[in-house]
PDB file of N, CA, C, O and CB in Angstrom:
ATOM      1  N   UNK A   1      22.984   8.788   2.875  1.00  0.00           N
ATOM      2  CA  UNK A   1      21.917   9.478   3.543  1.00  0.00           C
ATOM      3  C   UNK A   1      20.972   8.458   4.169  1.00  0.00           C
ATOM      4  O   UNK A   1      20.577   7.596   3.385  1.00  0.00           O
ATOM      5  CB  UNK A   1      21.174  10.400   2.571  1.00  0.00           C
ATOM      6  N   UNK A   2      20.524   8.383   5.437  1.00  0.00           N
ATOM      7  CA  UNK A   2      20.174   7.523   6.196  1.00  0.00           C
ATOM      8  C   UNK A   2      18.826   7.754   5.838  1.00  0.00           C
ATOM      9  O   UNK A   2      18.138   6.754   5.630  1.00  0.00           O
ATOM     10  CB  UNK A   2      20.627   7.579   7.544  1.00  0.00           C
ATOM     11  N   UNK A   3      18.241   9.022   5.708  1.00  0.00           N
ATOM     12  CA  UNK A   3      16.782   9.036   5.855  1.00  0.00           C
ATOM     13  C   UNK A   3      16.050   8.367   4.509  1.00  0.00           C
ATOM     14  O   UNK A   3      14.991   7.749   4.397  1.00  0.00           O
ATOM     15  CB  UNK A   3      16.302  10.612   6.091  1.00  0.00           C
ATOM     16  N   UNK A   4      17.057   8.750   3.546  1.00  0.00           N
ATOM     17  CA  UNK A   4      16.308   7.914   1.999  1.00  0.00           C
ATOM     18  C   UNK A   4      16.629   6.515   2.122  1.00  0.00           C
ATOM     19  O   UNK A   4      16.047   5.741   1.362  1.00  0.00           O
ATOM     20  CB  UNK A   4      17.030   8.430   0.288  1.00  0.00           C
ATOM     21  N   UNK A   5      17.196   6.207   2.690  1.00  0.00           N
ATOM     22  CA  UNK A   5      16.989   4.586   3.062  1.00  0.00           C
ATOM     23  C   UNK A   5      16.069   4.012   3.527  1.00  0.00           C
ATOM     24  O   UNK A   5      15.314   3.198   2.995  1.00  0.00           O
ATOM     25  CB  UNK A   5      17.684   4.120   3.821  1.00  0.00           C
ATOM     26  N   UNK A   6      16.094   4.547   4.903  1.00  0.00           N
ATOM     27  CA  UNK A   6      14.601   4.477   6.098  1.00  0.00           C
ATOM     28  C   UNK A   6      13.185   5.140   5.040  1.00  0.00           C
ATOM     29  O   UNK A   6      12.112   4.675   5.424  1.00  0.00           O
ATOM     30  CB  UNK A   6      14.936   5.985   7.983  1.00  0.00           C
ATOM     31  N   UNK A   7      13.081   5.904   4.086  1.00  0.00           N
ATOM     32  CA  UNK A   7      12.190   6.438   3.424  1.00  0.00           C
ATOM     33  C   UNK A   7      11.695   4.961   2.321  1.00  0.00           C
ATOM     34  O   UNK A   7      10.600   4.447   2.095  1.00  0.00           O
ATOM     35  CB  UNK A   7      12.865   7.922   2.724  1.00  0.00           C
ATOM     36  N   UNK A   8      13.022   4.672   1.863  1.00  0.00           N
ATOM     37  CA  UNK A   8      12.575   3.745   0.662  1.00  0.00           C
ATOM     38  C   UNK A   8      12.293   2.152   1.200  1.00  0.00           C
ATOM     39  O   UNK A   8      12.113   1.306   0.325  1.00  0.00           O
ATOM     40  CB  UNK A   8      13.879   3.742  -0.574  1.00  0.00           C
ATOM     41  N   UNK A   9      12.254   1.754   2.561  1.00  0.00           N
ATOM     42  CA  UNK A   9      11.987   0.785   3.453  1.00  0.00           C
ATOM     43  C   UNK A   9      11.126   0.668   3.752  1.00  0.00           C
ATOM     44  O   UNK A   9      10.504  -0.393   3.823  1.00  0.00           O
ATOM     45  CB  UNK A   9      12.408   0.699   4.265  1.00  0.00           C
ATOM     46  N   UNK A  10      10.589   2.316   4.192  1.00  0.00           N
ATOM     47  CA  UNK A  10       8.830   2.095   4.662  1.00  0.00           C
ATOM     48  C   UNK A  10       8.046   2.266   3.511  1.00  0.00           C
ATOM     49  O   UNK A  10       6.889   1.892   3.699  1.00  0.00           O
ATOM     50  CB  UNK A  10       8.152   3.271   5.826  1.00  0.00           C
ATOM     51  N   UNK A  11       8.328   2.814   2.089  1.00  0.00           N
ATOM     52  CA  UNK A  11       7.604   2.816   1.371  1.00  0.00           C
ATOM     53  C   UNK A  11       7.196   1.523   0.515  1.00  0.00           C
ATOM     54  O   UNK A  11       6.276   1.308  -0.273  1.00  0.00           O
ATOM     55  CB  UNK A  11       7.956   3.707   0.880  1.00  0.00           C
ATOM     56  N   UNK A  12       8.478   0.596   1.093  1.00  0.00           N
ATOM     57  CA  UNK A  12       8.372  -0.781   0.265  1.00  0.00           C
ATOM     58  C   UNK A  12       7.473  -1.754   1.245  1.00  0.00           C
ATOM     59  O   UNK A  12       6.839  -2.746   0.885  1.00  0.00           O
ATOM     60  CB  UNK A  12      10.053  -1.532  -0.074  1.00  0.00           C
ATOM     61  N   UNK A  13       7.558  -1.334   2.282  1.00  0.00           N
ATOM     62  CA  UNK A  13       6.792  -1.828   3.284  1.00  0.00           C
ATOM     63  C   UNK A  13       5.318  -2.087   2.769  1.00  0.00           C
ATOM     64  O   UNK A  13       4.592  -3.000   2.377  1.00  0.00           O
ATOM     65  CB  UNK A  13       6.855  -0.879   4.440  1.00  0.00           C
ATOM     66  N   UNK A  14       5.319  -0.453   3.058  1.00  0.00           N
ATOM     67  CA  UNK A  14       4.066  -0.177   2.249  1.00  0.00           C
ATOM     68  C   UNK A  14       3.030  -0.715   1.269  1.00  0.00           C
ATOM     69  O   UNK A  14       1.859  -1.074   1.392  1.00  0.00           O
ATOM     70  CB  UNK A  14       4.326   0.497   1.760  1.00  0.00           C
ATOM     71  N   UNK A  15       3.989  -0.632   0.128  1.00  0.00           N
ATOM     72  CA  UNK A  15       3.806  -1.345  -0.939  1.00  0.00           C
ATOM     73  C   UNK A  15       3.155  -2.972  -0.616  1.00  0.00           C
ATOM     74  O   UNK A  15       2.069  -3.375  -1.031  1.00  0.00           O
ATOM     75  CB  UNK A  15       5.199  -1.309  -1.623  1.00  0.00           C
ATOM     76  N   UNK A  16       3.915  -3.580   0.041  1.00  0.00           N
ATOM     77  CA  UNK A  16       3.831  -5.285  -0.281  1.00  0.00           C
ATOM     78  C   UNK A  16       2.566  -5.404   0.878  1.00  0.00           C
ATOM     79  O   UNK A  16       2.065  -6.521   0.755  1.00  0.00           O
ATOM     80  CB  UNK A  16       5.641  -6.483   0.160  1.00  0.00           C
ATOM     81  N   UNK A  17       2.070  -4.830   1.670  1.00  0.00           N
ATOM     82  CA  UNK A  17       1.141  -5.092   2.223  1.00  0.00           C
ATOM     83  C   UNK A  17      -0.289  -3.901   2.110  1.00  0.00           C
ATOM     84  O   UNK A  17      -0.985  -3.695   3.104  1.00  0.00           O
ATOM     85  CB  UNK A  17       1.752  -5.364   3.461  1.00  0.00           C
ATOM     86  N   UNK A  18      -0.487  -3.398   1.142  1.00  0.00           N
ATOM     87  CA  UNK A  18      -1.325  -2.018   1.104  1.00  0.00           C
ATOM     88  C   UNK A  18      -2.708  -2.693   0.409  1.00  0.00           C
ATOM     89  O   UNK A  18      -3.691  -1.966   0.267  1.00  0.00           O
ATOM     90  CB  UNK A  18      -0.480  -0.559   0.015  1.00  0.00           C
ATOM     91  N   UNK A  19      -2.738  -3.566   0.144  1.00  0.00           N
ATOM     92  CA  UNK A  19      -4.501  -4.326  -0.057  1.00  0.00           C
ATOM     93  C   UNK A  19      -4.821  -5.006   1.349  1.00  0.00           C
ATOM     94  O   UNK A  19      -6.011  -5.134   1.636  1.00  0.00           O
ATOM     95  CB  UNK A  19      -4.626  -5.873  -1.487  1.00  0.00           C
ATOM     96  N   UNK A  20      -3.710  -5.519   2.386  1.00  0.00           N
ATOM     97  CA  UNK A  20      -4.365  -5.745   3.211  1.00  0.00           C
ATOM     98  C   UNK A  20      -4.633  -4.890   4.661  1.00  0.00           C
ATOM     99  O   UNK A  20      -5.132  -5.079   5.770  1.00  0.00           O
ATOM    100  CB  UNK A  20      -3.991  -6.761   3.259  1.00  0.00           C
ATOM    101  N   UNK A  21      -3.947  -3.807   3.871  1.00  0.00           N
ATOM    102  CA  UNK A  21      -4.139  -2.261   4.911  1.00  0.00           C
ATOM    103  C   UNK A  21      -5.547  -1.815   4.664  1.00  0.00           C
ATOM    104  O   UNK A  21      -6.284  -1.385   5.551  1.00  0.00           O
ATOM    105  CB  UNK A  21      -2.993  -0.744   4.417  1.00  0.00           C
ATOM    106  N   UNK A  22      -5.934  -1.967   3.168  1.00  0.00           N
ATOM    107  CA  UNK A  22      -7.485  -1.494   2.693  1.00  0.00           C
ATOM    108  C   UNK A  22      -8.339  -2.232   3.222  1.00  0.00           C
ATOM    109  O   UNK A  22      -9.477  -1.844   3.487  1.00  0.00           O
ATOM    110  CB  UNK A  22      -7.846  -1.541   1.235  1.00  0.00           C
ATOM    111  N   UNK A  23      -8.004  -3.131   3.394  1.00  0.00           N
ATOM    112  CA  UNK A  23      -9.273  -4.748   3.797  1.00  0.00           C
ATOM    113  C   UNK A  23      -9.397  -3.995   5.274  1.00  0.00           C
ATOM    114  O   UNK A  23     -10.528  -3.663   5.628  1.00  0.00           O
ATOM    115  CB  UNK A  23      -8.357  -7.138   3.901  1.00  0.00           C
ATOM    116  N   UNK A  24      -8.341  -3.733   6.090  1.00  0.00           N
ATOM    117  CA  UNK A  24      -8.288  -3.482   7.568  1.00  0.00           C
ATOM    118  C   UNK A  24      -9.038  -2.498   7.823  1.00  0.00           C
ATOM    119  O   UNK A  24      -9.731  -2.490   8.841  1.00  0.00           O
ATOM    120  CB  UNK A  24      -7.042  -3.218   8.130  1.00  0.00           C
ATOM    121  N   UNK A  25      -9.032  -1.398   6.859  1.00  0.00           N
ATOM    122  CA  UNK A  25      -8.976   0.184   7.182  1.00  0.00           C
ATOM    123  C   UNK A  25     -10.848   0.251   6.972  1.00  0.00           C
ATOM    124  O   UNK A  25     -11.641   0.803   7.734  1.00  0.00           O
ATOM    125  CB  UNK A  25      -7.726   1.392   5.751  1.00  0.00           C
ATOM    126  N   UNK A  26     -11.277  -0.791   5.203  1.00  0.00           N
ATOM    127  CA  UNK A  26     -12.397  -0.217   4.954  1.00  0.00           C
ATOM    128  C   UNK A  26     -13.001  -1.633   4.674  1.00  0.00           C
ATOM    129  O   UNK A  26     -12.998  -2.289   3.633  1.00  0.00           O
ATOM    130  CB  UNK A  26     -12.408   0.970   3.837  1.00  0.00           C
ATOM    131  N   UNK A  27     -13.423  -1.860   5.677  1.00  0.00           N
ATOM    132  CA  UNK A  27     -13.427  -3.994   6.160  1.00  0.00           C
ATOM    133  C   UNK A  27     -15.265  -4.077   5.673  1.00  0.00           C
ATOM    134  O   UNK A  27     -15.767  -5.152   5.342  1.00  0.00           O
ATOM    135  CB  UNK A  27     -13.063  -4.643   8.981  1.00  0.00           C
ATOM    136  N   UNK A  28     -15.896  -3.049   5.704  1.00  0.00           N
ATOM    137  CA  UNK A  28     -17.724  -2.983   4.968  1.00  0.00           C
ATOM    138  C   UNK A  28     -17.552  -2.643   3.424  1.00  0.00           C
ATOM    139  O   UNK A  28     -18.487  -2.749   2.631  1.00  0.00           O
ATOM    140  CB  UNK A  28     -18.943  -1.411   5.754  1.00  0.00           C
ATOM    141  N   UNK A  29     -16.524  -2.307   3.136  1.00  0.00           N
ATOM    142  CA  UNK A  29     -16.296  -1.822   1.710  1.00  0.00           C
ATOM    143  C   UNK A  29     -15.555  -3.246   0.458  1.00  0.00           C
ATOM    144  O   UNK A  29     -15.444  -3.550  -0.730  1.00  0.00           O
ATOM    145  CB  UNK A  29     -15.031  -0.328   1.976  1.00  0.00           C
ATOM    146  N   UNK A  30     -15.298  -3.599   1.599  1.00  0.00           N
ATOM    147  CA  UNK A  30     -14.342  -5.094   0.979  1.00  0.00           C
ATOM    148  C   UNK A  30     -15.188  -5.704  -0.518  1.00  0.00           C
ATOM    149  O   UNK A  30     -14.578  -6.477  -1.256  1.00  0.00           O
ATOM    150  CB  UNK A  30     -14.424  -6.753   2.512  1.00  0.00           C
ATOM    151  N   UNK A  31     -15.810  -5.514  -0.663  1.00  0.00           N
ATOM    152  CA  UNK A  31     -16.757  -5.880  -2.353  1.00  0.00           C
ATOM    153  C   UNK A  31     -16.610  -5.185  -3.372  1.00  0.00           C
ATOM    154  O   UNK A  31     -16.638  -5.652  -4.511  1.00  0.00           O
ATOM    155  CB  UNK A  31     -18.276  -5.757  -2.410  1.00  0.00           C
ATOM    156  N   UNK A  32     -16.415  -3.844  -3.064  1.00  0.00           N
ATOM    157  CA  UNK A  32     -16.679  -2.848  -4.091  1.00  0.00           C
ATOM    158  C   UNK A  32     -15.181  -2.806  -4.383  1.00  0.00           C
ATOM    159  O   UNK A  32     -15.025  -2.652  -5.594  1.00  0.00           O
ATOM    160  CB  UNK A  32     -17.494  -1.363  -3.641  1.00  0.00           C
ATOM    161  N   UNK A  33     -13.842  -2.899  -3.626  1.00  0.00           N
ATOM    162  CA  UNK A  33     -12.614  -2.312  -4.133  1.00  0.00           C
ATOM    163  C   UNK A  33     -12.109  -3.777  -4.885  1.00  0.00           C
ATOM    164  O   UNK A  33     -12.085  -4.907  -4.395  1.00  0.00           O
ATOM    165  CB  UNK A  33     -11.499  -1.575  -2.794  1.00  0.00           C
ATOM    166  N   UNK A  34     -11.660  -3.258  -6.453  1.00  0.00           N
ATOM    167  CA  UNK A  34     -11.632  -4.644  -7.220  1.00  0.00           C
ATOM    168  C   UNK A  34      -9.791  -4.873  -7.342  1.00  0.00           C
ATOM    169  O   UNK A  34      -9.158  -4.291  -8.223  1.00  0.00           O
ATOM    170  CB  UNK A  34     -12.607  -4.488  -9.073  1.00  0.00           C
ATOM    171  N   UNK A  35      -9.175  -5.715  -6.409  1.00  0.00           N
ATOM    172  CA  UNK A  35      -8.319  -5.840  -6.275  1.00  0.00           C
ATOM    173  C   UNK A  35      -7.537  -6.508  -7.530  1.00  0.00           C
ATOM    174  O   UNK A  35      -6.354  -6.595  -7.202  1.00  0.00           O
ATOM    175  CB  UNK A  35      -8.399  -6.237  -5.243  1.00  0.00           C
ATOM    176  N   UNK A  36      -7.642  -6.773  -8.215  1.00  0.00           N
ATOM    177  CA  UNK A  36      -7.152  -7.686  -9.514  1.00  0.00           C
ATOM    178  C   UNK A  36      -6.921  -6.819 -10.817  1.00  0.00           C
ATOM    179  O   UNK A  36      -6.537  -7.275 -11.895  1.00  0.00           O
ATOM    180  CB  UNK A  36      -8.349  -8.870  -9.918  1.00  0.00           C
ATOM    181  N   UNK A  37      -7.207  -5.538 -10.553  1.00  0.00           N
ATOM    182  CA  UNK A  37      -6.658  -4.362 -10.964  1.00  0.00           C
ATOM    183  C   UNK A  37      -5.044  -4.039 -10.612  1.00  0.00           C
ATOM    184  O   UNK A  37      -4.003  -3.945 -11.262  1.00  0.00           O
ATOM    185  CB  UNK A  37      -7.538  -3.369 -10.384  1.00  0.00           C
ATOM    186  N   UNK A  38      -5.344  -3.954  -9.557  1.00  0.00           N
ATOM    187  CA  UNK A  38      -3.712  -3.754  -9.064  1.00  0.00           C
ATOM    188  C   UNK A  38      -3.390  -2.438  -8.844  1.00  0.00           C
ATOM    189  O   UNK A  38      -3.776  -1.639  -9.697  1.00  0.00           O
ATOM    190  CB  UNK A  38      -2.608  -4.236 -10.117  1.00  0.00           C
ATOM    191  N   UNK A  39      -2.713  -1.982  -7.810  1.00  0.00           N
ATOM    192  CA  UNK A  39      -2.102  -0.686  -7.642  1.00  0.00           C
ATOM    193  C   UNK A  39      -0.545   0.039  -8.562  1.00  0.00           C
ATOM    194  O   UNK A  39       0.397  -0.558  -9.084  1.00  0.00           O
ATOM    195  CB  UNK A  39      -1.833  -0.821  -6.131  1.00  0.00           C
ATOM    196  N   UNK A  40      -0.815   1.421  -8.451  1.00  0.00           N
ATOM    197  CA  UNK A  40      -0.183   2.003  -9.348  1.00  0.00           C
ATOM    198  C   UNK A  40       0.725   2.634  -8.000  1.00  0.00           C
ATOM    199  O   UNK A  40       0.007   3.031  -7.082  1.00  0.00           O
ATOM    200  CB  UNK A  40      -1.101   2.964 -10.512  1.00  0.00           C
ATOM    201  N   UNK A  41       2.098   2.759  -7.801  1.00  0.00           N
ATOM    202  CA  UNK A  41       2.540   3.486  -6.355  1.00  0.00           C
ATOM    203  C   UNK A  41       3.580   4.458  -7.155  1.00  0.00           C
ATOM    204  O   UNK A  41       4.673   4.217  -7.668  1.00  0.00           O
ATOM    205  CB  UNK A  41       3.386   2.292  -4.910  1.00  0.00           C
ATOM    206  N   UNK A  42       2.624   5.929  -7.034  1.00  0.00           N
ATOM    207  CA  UNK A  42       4.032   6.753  -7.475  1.00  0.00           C
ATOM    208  C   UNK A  42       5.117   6.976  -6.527  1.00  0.00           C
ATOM    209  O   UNK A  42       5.177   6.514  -5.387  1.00  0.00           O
ATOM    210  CB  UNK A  42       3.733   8.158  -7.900  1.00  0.00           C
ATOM    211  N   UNK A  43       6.221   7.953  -7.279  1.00  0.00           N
ATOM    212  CA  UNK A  43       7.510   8.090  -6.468  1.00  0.00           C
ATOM    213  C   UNK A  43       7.112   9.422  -5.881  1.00  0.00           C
ATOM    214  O   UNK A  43       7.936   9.483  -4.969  1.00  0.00           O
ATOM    215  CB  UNK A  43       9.040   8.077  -7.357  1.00  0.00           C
ATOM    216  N   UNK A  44       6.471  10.422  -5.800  1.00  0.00           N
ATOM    217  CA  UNK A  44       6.302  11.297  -5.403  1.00  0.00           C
ATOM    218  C   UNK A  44       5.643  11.455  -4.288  1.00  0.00           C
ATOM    219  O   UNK A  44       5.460  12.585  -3.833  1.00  0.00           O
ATOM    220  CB  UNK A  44       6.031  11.751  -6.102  1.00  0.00           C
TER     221      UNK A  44
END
């Protein structure tokens, strides 16, 4: 199945760059989000 491939590609995508999607997205907020926590990425 092609699409759960292409699905599990962009979600890994996702994954390995999504603190510096936050920095981009909420760039005045950059103090308050405590990155050294670490993200939790469900499958759902």
């Amino acid at each position: 199945m092609k699409l759960k491939k292409d699905d599990a590609l962009w979600k890994g995508i996702l994954e390995d760059v999504f603190d510096d999607f936050l920095l981009f997205i909420f760039e005045a907020k950059a103090e308050i989000i405590d990155f050294t926590k670490g993200f939790e990425f469900l499958n759902k």
